[in-house]
Structure formats: structure tokens, C-alpha cells
C-alpha positions in Angstrom: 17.2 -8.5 13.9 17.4 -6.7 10.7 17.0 -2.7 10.9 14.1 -1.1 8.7 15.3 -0.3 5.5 15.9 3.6 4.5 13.7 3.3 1.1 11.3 1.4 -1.0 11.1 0.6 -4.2 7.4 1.0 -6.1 7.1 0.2 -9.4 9.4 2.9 -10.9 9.4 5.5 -7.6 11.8 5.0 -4.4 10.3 6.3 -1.3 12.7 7.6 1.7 11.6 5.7 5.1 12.2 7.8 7.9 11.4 7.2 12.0 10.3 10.5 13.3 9.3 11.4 17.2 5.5 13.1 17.6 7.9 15.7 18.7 9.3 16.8 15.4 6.2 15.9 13.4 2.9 17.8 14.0 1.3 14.9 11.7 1.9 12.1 13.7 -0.4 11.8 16.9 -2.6 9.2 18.4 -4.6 8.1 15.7 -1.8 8.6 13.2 1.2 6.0 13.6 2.8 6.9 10.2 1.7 9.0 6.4 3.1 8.4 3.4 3.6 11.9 1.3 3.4 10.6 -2.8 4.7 14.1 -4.1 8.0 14.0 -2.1 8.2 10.0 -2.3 8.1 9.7 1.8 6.9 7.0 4.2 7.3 8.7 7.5 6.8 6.0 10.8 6.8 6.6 14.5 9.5 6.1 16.1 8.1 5.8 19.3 5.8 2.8 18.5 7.4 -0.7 19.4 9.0 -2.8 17.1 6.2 -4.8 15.4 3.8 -1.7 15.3 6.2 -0.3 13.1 6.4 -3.4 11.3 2.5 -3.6 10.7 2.3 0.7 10.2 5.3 0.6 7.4 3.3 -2.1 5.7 0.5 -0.3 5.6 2.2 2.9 4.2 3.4 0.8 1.5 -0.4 0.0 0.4 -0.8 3.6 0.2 2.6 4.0 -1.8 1.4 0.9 -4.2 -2.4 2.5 -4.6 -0.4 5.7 -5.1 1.4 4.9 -7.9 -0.8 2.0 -9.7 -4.1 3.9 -9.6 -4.5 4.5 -12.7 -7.3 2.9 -13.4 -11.1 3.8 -13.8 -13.1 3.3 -10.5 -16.4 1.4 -10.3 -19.7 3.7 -10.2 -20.9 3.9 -6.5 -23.8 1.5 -8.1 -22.1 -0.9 -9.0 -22.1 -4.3 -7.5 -19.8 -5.8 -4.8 -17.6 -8.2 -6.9 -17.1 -5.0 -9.4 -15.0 -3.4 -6.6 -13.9 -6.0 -5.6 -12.0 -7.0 -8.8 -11.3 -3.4 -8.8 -9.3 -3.1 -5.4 -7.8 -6.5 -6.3 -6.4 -5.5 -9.7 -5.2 -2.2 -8.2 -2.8 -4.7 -5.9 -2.2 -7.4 -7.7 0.9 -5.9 -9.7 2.3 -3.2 -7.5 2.2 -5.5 -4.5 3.8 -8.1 -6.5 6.5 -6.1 -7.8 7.3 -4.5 -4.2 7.7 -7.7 -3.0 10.5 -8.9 -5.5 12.2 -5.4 -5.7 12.6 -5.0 -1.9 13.8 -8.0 -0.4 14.9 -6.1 3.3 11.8 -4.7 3.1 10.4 -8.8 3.2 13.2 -9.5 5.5 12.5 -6.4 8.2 9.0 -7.5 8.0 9.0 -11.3 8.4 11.4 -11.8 11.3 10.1 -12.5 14.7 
């Protein structure tokens, strides 16, 4: 089994993973499993959690990293329709996601093993 990799690339940013107890991190508690920090680049994860919960929780600190760092575009008005934010949440995605992907192949490996 691989080990989960120290950093991630997004698009031109490299965020430091670090495993952290609830013991030496006031932010992580029982509803919070992980946080991703944009200004100092950090994806923090519990290391208390089993092995595929910090599979799933790093995962979903990279979304925030991607929307982080991609958002730059201009959000739908509240009144607009469904497929309008739809297209919008897709677009903001589409290329970050993409380019994590091909930049961070231990990232797909740590991820996709059993």
C-alpha cells in the first residue's frame, strides 16, 4: 500500500499534506475530518480516521484546493436557472480537476488502491 503523498500539485500552487491528531489541532473535531488553508497552501487530514476515510477526506480537500485556485470566474445570479450553475460548478472543475489528476500521479495511486 502506497503512503499519502506529502504535497499536491494545483494548477500552479503545491499544497503541503500533513496527518495531524485532534490533539494538536483545535480545528479538527467531529464534524471536521480535514481543512484545507489556501493562503498557506495546506491540506491538513486526521490522522486518526482509518485508511479509506482519509482517502475519501484528502479528496475532498483537493476540491476545495481546485475551487480555490480556479475560481476565477463570475458566479451565476441567485435567479438564475439550474443548468446556469450547473455549467458553472462544472466549468469551475473541469480544468483544475483535470490538471490535478495528470500532475499528481501518487496522489491517483494513494487514492485508487484497495
Amino acid at each position: 500500500m502506497s503512503n499519502m503523498p506529502s504535497k499536491v500539485i494545483v494548477g500552479t500552487q503545491v499544497f503541503q499534506v500533513v496527518l495531524r491528531t485532534r490533539q494538536n489541532d483545535g480545528m479538527l473535531n467531529d464534524n471536521t475530518f480535514g481543512y484545507t488553508l489556501d493562503t498557506e497552501n495546506l491540506i491538513v487530514i486526521d490522522a486518526s480516521l482509518a485508511v479509506s476515510r482519509q482517502k475519501t477526506t484528502l479528496f475532498h480537500e483537493v476540491l476545495h484546493a481546485v475551487r480555490m485556485v480556479f475560481d476565477t470566474s463570475i458566479k451565476p445570479k441567485k435567479t438564475d436557472d439550474f443548468e446556469v450553475w450547473e455549467h458553472y460548478f462544472i466549468g469551475l472543475y473541469e480544468e483544475g480537476l483535470l490538471l490535478v489528476l495528470r500532475n499528481n500521479p501518487d496522489l491517483m495511486k494513494y487514492l485508487l488502491e484497495d
